[in-house]
Short mmCIF file of the C-alpha atoms (twelve columns), coordinates in Angstrom:
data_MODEL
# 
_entry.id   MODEL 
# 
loop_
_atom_site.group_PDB 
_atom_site.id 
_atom_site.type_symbol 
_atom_site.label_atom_id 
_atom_site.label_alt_id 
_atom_site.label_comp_id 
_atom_site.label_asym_id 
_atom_site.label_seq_id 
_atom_site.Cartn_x 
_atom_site.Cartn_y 
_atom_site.Cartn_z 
_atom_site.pdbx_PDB_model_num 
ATOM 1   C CA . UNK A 1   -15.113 -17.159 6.588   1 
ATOM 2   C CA . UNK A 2   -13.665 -13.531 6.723   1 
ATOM 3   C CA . UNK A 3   -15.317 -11.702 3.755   1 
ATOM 4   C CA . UNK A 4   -17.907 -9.657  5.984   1 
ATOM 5   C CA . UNK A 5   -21.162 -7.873  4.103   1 
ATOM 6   C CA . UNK A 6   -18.858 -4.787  2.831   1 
ATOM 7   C CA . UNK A 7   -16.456 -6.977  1.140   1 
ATOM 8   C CA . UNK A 8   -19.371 -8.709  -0.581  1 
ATOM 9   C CA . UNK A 9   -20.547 -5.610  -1.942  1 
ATOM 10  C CA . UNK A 10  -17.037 -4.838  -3.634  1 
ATOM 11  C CA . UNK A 11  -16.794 -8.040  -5.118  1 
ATOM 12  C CA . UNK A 12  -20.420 -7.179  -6.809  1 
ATOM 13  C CA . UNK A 13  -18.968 -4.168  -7.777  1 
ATOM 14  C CA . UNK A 14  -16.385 -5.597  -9.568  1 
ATOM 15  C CA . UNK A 15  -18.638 -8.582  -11.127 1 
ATOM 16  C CA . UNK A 16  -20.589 -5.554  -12.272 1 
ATOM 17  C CA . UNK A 17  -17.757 -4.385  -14.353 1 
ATOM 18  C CA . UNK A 18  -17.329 -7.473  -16.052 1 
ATOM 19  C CA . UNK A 19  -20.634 -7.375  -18.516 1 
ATOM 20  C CA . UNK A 20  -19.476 -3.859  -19.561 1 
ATOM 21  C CA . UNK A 21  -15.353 -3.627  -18.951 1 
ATOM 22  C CA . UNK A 22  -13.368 -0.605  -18.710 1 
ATOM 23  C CA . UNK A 23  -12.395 1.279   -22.193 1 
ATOM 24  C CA . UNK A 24  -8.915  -0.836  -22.014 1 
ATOM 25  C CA . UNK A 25  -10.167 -4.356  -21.528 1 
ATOM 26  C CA . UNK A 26  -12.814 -3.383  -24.719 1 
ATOM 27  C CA . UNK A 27  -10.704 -3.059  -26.971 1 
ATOM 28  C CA . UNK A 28  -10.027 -6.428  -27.862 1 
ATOM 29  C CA . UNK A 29  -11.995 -9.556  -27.713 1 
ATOM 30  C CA . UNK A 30  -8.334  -11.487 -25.985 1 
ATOM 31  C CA . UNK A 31  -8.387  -8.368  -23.122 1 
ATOM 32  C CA . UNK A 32  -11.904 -8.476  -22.293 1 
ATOM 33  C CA . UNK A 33  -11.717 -12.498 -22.073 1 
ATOM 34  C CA . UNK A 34  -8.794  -11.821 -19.829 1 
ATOM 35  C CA . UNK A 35  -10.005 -9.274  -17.539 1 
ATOM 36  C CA . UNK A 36  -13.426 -11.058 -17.302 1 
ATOM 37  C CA . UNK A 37  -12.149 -14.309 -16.195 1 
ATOM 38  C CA . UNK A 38  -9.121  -13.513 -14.695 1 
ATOM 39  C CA . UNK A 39  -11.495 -11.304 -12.136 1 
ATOM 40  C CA . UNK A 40  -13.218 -14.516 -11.789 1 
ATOM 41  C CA . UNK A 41  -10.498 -16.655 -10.673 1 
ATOM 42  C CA . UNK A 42  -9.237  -13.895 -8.676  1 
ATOM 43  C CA . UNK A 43  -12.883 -14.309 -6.796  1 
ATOM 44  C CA . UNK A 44  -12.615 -17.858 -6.668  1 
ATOM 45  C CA . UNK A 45  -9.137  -18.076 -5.165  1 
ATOM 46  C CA . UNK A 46  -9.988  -15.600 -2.540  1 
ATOM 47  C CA . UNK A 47  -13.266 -16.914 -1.582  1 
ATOM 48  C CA . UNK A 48  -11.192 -20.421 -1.075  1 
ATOM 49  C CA . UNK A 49  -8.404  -18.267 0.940   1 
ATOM 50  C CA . UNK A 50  -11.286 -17.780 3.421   1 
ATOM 51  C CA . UNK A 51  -12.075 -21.505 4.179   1 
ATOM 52  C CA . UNK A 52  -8.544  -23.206 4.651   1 
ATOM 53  C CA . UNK A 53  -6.231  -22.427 7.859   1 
ATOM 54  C CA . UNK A 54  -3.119  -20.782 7.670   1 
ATOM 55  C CA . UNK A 55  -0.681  -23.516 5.760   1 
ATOM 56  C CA . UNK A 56  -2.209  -23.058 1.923   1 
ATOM 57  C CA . UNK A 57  -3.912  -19.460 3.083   1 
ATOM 58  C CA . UNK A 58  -0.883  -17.947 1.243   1 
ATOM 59  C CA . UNK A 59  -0.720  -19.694 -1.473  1 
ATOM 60  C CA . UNK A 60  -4.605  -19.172 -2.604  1 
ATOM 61  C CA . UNK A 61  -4.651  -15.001 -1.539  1 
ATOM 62  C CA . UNK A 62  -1.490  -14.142 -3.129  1 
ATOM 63  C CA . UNK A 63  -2.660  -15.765 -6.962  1 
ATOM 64  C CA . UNK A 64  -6.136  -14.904 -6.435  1 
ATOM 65  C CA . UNK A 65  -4.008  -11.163 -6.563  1 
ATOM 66  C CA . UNK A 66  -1.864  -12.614 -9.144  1 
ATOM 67  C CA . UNK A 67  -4.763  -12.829 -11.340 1 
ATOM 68  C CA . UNK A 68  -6.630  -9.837  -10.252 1 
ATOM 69  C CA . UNK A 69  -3.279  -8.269  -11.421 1 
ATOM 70  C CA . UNK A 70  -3.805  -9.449  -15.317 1 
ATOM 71  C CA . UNK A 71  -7.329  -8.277  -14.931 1 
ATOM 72  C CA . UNK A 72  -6.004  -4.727  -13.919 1 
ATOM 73  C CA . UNK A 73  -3.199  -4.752  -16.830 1 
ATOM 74  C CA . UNK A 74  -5.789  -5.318  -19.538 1 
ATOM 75  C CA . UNK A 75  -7.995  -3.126  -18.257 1 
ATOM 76  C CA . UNK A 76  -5.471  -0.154  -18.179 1 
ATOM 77  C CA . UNK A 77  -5.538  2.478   -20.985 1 
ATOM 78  C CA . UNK A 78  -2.145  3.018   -19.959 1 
ATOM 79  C CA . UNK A 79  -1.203  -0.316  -21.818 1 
ATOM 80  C CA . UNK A 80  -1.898  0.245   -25.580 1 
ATOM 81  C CA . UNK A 81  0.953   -0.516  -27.085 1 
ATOM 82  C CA . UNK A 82  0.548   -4.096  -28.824 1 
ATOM 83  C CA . UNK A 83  1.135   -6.718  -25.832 1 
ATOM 84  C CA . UNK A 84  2.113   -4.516  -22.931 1 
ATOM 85  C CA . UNK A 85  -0.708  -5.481  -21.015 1 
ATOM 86  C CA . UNK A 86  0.250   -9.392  -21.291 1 
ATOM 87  C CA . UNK A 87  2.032   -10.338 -17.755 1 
ATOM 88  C CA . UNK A 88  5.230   -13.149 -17.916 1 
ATOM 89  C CA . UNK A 89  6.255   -14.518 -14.706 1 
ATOM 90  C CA . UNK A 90  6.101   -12.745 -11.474 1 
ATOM 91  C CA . UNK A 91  8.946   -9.940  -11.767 1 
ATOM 92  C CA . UNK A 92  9.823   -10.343 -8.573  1 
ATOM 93  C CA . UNK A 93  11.750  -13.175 -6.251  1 
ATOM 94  C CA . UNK A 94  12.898  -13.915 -2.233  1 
ATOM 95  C CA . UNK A 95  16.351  -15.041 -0.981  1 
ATOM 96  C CA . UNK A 96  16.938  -16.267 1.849   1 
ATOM 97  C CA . UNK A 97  13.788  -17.964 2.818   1 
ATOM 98  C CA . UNK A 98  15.677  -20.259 5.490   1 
ATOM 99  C CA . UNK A 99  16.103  -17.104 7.539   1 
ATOM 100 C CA . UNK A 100 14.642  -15.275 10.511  1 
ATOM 101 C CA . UNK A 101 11.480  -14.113 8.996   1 
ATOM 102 C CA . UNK A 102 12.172  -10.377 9.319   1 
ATOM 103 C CA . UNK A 103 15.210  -10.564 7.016   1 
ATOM 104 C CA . UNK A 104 14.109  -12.547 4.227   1 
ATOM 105 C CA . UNK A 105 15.096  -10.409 1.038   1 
ATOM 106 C CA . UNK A 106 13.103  -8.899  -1.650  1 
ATOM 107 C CA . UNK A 107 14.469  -8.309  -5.172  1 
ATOM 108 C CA . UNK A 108 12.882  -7.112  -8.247  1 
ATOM 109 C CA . UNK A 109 12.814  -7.455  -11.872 1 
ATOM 110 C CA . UNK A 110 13.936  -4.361  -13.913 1 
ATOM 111 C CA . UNK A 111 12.192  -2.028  -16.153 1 
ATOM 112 C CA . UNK A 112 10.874  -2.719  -18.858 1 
ATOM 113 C CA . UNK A 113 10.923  -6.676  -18.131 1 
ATOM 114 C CA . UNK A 114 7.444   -8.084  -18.126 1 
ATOM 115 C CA . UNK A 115 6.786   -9.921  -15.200 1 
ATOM 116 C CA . UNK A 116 3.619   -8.896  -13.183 1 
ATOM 117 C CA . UNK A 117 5.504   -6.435  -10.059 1 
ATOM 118 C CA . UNK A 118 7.579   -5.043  -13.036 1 
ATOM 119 C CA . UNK A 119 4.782   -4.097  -15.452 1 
ATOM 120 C CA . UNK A 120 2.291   -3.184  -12.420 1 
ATOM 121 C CA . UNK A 121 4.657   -1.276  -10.725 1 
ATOM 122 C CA . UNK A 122 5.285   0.743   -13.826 1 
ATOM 123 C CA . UNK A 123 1.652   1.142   -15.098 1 
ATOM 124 C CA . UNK A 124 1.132   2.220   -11.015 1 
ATOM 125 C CA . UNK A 125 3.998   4.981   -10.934 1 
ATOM 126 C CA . UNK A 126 5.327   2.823   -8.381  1 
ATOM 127 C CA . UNK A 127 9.260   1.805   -7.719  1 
ATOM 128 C CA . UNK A 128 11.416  -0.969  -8.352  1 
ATOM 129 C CA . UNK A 129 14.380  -1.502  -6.639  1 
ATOM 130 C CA . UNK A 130 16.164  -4.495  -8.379  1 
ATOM 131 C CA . UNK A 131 18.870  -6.494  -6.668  1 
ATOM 132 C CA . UNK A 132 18.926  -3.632  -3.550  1 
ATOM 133 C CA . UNK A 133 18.104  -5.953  -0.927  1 
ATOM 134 C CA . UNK A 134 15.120  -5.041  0.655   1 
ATOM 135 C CA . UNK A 135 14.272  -6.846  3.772   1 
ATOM 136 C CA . UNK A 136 10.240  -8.251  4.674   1 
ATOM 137 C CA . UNK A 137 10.314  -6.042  7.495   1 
ATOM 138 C CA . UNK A 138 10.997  -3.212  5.993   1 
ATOM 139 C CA . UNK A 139 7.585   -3.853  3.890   1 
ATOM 140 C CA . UNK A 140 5.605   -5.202  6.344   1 
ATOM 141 C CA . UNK A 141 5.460   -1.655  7.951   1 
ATOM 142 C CA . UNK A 142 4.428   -0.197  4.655   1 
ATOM 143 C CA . UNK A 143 0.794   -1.816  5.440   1 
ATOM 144 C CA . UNK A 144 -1.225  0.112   7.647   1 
ATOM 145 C CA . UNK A 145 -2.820  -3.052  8.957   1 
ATOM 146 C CA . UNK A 146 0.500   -3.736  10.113  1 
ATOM 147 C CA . UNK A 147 1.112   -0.805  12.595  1 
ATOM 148 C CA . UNK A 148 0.579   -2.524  15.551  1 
ATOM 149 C CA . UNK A 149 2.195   -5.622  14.904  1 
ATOM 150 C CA . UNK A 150 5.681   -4.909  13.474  1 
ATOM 151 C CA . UNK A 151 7.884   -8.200  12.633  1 
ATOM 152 C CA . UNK A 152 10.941  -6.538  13.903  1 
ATOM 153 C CA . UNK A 153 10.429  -4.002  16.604  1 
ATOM 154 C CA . UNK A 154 13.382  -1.085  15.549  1 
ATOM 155 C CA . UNK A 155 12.385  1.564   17.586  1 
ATOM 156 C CA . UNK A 156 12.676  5.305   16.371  1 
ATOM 157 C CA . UNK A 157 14.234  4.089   12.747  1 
ATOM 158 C CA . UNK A 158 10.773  2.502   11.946  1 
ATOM 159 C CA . UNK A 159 8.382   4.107   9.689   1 
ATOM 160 C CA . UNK A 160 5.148   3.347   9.205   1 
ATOM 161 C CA . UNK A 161 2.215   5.291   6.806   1 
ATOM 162 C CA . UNK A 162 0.937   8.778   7.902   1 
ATOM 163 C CA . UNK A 163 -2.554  9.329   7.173   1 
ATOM 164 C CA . UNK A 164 -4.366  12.364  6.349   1 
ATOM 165 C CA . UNK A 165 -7.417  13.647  6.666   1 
ATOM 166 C CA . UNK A 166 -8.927  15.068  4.136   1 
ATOM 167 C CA . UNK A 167 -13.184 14.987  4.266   1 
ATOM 168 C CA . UNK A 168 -13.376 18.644  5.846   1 
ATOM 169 C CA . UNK A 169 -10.945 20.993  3.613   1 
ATOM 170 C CA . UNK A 170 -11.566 24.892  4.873   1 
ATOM 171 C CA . UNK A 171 -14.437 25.526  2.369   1 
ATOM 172 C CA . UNK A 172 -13.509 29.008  1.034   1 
ATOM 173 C CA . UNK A 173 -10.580 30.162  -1.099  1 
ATOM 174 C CA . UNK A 174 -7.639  29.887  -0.078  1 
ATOM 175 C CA . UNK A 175 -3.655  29.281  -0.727  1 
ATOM 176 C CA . UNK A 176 -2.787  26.811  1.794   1 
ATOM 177 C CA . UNK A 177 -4.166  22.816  1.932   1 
ATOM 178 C CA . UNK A 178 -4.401  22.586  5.593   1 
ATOM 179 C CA . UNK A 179 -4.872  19.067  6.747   1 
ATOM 180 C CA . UNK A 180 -4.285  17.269  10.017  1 
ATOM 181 C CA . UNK A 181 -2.205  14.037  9.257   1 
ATOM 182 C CA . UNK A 182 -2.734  11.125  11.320  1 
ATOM 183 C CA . UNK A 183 -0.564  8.247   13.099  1 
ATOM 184 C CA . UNK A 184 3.003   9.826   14.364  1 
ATOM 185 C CA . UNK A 185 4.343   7.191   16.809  1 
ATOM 186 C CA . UNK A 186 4.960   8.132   20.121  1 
ATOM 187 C CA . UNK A 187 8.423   8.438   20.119  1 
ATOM 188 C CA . UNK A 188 7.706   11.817  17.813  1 
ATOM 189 C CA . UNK A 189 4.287   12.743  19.571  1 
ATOM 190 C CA . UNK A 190 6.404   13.088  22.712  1 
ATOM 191 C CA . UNK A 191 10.334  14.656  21.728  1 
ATOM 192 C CA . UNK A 192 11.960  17.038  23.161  1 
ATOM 193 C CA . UNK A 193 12.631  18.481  20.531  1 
ATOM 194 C CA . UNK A 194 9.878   18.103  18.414  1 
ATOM 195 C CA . UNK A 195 10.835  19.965  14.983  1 
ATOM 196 C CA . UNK A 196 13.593  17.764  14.946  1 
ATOM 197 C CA . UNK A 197 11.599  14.904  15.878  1 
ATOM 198 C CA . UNK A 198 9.367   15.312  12.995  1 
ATOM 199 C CA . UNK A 199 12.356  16.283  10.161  1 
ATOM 200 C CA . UNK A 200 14.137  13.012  11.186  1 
ATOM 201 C CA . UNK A 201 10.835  11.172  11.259  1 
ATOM 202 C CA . UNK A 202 9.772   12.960  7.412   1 
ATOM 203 C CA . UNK A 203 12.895  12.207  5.692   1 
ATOM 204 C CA . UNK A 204 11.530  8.854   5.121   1 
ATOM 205 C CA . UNK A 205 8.415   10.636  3.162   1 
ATOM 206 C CA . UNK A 206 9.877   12.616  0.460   1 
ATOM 207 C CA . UNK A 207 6.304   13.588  -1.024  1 
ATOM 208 C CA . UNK A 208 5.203   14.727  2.501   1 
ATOM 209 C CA . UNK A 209 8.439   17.160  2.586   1 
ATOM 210 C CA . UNK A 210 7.311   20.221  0.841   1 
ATOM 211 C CA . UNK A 211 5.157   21.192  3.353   1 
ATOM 212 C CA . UNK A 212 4.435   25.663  4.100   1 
ATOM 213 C CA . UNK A 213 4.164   24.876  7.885   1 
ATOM 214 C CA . UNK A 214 2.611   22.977  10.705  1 
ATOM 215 C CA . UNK A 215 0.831   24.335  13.407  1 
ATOM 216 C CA . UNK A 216 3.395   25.088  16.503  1 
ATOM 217 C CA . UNK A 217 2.615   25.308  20.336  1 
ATOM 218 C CA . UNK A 218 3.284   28.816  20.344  1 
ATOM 219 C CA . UNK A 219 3.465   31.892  17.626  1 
ATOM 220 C CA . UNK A 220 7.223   31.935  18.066  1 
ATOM 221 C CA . UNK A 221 8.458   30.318  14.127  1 
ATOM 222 C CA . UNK A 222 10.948  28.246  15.882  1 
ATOM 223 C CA . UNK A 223 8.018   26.834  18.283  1 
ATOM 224 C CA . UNK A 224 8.356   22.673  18.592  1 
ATOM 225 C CA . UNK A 225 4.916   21.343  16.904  1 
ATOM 226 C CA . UNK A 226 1.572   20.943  18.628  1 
ATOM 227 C CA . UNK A 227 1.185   17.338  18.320  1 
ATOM 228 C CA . UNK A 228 -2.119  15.879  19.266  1 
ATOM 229 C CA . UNK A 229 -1.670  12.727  21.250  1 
ATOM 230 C CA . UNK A 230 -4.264  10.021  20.671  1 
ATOM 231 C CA . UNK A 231 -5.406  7.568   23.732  1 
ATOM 232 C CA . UNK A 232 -2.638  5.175   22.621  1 
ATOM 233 C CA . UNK A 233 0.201   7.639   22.574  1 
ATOM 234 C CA . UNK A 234 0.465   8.022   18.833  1 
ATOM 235 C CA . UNK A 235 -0.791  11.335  17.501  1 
ATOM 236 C CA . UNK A 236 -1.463  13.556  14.691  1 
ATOM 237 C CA . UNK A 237 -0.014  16.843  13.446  1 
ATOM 238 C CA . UNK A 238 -2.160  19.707  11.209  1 
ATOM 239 C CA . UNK A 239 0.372   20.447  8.296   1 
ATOM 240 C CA . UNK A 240 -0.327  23.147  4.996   1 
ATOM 241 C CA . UNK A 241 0.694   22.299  2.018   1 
ATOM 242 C CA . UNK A 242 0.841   25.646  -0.628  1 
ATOM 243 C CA . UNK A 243 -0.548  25.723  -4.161  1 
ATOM 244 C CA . UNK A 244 1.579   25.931  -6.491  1 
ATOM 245 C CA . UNK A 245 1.008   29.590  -7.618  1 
ATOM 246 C CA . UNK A 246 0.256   30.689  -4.221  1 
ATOM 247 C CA . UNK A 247 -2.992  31.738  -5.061  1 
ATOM 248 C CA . UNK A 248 -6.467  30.791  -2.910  1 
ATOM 249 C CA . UNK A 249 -7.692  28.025  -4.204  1 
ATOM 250 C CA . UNK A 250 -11.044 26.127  -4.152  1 
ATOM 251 C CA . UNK A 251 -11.357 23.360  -1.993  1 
ATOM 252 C CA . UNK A 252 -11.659 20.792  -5.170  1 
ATOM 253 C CA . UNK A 253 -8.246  22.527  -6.043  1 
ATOM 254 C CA . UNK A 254 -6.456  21.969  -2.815  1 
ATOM 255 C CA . UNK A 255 -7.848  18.559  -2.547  1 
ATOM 256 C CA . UNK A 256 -6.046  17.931  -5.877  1 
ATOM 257 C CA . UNK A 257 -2.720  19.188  -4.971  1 
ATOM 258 C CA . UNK A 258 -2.948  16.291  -1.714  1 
ATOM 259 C CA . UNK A 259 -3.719  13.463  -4.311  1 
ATOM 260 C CA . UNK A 260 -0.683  14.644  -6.320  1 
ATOM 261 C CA . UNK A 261 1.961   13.722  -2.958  1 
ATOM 262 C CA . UNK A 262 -0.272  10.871  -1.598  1 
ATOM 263 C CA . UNK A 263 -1.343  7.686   -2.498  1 
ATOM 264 C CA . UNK A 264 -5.128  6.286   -2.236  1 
ATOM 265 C CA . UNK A 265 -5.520  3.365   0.003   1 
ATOM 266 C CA . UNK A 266 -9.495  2.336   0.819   1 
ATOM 267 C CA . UNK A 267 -10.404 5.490   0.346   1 
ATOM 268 C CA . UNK A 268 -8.091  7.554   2.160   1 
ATOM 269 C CA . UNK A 269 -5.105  9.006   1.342   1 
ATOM 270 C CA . UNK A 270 -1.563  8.497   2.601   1 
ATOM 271 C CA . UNK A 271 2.325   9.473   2.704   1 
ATOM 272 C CA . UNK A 272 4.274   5.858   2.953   1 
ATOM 273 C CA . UNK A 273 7.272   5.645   3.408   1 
ATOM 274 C CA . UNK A 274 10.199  5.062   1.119   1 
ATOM 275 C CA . UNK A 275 12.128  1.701   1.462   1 
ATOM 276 C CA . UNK A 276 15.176  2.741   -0.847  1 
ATOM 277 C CA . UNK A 277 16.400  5.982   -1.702  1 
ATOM 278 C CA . UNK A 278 13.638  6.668   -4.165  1 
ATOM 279 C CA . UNK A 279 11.579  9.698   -4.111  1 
ATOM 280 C CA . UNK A 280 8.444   8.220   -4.588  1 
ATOM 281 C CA . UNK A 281 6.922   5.171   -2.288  1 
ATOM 282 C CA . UNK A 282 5.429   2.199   -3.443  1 
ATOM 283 C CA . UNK A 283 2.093   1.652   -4.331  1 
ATOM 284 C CA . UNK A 284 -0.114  0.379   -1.780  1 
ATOM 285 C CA . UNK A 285 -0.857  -2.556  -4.043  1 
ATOM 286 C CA . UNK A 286 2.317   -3.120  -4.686  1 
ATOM 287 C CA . UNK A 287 3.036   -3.828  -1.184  1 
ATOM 288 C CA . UNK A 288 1.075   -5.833  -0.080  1 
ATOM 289 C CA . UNK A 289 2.197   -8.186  -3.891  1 
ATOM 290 C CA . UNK A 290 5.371   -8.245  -2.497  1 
ATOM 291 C CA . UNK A 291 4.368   -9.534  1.209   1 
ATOM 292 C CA . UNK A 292 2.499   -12.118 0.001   1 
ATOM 293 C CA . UNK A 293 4.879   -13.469 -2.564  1 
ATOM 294 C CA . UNK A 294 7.020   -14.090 -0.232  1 
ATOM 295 C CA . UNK A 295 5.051   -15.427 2.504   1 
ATOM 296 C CA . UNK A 296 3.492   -17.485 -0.575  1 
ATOM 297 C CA . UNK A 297 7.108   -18.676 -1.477  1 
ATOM 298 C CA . UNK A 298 7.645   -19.692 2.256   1 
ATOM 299 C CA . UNK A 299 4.299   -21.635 1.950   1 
ATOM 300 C CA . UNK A 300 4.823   -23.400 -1.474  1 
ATOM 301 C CA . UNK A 301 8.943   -23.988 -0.942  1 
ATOM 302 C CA . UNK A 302 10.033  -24.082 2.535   1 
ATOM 303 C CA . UNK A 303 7.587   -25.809 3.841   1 
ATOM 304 C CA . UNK A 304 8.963   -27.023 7.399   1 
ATOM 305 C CA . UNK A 305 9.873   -23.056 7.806   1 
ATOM 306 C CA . UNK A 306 6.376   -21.655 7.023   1 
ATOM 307 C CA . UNK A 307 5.290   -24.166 9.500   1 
ATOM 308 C CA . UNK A 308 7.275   -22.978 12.201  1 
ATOM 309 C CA . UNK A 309 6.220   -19.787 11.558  1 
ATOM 310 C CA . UNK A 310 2.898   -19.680 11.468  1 
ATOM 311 C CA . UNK A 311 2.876   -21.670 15.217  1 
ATOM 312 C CA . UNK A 312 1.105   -20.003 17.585  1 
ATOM 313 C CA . UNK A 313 2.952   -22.396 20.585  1 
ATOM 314 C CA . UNK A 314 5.827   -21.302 19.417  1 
ATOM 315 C CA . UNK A 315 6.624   -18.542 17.046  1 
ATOM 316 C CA . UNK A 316 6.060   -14.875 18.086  1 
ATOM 317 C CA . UNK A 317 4.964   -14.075 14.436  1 
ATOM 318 C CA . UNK A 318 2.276   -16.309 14.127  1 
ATOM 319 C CA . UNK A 319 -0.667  -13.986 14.934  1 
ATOM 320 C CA . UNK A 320 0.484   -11.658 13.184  1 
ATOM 321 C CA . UNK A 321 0.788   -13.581 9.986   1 
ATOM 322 C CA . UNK A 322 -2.734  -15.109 10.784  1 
ATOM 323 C CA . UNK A 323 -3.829  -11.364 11.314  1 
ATOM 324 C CA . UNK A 324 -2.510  -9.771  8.134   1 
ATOM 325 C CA . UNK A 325 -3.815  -13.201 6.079   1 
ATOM 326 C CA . UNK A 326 -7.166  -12.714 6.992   1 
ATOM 327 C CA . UNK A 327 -7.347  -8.534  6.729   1 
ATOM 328 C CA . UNK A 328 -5.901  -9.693  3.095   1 
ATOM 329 C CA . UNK A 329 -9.276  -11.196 1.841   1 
ATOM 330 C CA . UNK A 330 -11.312 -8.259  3.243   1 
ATOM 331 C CA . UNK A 331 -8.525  -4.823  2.181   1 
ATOM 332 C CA . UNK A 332 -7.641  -6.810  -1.454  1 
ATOM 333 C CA . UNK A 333 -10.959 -6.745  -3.247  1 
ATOM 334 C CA . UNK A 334 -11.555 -2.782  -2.380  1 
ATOM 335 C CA . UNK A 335 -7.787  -2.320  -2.945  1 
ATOM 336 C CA . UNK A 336 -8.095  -3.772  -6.635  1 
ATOM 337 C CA . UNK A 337 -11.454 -2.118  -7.380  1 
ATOM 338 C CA . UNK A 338 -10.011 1.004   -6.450  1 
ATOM 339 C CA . UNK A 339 -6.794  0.599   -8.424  1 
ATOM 340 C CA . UNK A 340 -8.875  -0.159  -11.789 1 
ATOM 341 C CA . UNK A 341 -10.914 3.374   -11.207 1 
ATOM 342 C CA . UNK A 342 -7.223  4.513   -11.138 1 
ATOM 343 C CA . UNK A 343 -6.116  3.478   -13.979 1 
ATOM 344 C CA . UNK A 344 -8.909  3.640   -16.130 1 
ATOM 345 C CA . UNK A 345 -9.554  7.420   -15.570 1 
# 
């Protein structure tokens, strides 16, 4: 088993929501039967995730999401409209699942179909990218689970999330959200030329590009930035962000302006990176959907090349796979309890 005690608290949490549903999944008896048991079955499947080896492990955590996804789509009060909340199909498919794992391809449905990655991704302000061909590896480094243990190693033209930290905002008034942010890989941390460095690194997070300043090693304004290096080279940089008006603001106010160009993620929030020339990233959720469909599809239709892959003898991707399978049925149940506060505010 992987659930440890803090997972089995979110999963009360979420059976606690059942007897008295979100405002969305109340307002018909059809939602609330959805969202009740489909929250159920999600439970089910995961719980089973945890007690079978890697060959099915797929196939059992990406539907117990699957389901966890109708439960989310009738509880949202985004979804009035007649049926919008109803899910059809999965809205989004793999090619190429005969080749080297890192360049598998990802395509989407389009808007306004109504498969679940389509409708979620929409209800979620997240993208969709169609028939662009998006590549596994390019999402597997959209997980921060999954910093470590890239699929394809590409050097400087990886990107990987930024995290900020938040808890201890300067407590008077004041115009600037000053924040260190967290995780720049070494090959920034230690540049040269480190404004460079970090505008190359950036373009990749278009909400994280409006930043006022960063702090520099020196007063000079064309000063290289003070990186912090952590014991494992990455590193961390303290940016400002400025309110809109310019005025001070209250701490509650600059916190708000940081949720407005981040995303939450287990109750922190992050800049990840774009994987097509979008302006906004996807949704954390929607991430790690599109992972697991695909290592699901590997699973459930190319059998002899899941097995191959998931071979710790032989196949350099194996423990990562296990790795990432097994942080799925602890980060999914907070992830999905977090994203129904979302959308249910």
């Amino acid at each position: 088993m992987y659930a440890d005690q803090a997972t089995e608290v979110v999963w009360e949490q979420l059976r606690a929501t059942r007897c008295n549903p979100p405002v969305g999944a109340a307002t018909t008896n059809e939602r609330r039967a959805t969202y009740v048991f489909a929250l159920e079955q999600a439970e089910q499947m995961f719980r089973a995730a945890a007690t079978v080896g890697q060959a099915t492990r797929p196939l059992l955590v990406f539907y117990g999401l699957s389901q966890a996804g109708r439960a989310i789509a009738a509880a949202a009060s985004g979804m009035d409209c007649g049926d919008a909340w109803k899910l059809n199909g999965h809205g989004i498919g793999s090619l190429g699942l005969d080749r080297h794992l890192p360049d598998v391809e990802v395509r989407t449905g389009k808007q306004g179909e109504r498969g679940s990655f389509v409708r979620l991704s929409e209800l979620l302000d997240s993208p969709l990218w169609g028939k662009t061909p998006v590549r596994l590896n390019e999402l597997w480094n959209l997980l921060p689970e999954n910093e470590q243990s890239p699929l394809l190693d590409t050097g400087d033209l990886r990107r990987t999330p930024l995290r900020i930290d938040h808890r201890n905002l300067y407590p008077e008034p004041h115009p600037l959200a000053s924040v260190p942010v967290v995780r720049f890989p070494p090959w920034v941390v230690n540049a040269g030329n480190g404004r460079e460095a970090l505008s190359k690194y950036l373009k990749a997070f278009p909400e994280a590009q409006g930043y006022y300043d960063f702090l520099r090693v020196d007063r000079e304004p064309d000063a290289n930035p003070n990186f912090t290096r952590h014991h494992d080279g990455w590193g961390e940089l303290h940016m400002r962000w400025r309110l809109p008006d310019g005025q001070p603001g209250t701490a509650a106010e600059r916190l708000a302006l940081l949720e407005t160009i981040t995303r939450p993620y287990k109750g922190t929030l992050y800049f990840f990176p774009v994987v097509t020339p979008n302006t906004r990233s996807l949704h954390p959720l929607m991430a790690w959907w599109a992972i697991l469909h695909t290592l699901s599809m590997l699973a459930r239709y190319q059998p002899a090349e899941w097995a191959s892959h998931i071979n710790v003898d032989t196949s350099r991707h194996a423990v990562a796979i296990e790795r990432l399978l097994k942080e799925a049925i602890r980060v999914l149940p907070k992830l999905v309890l977090e994203t129904i506060d979302q959308i249910t505010r």
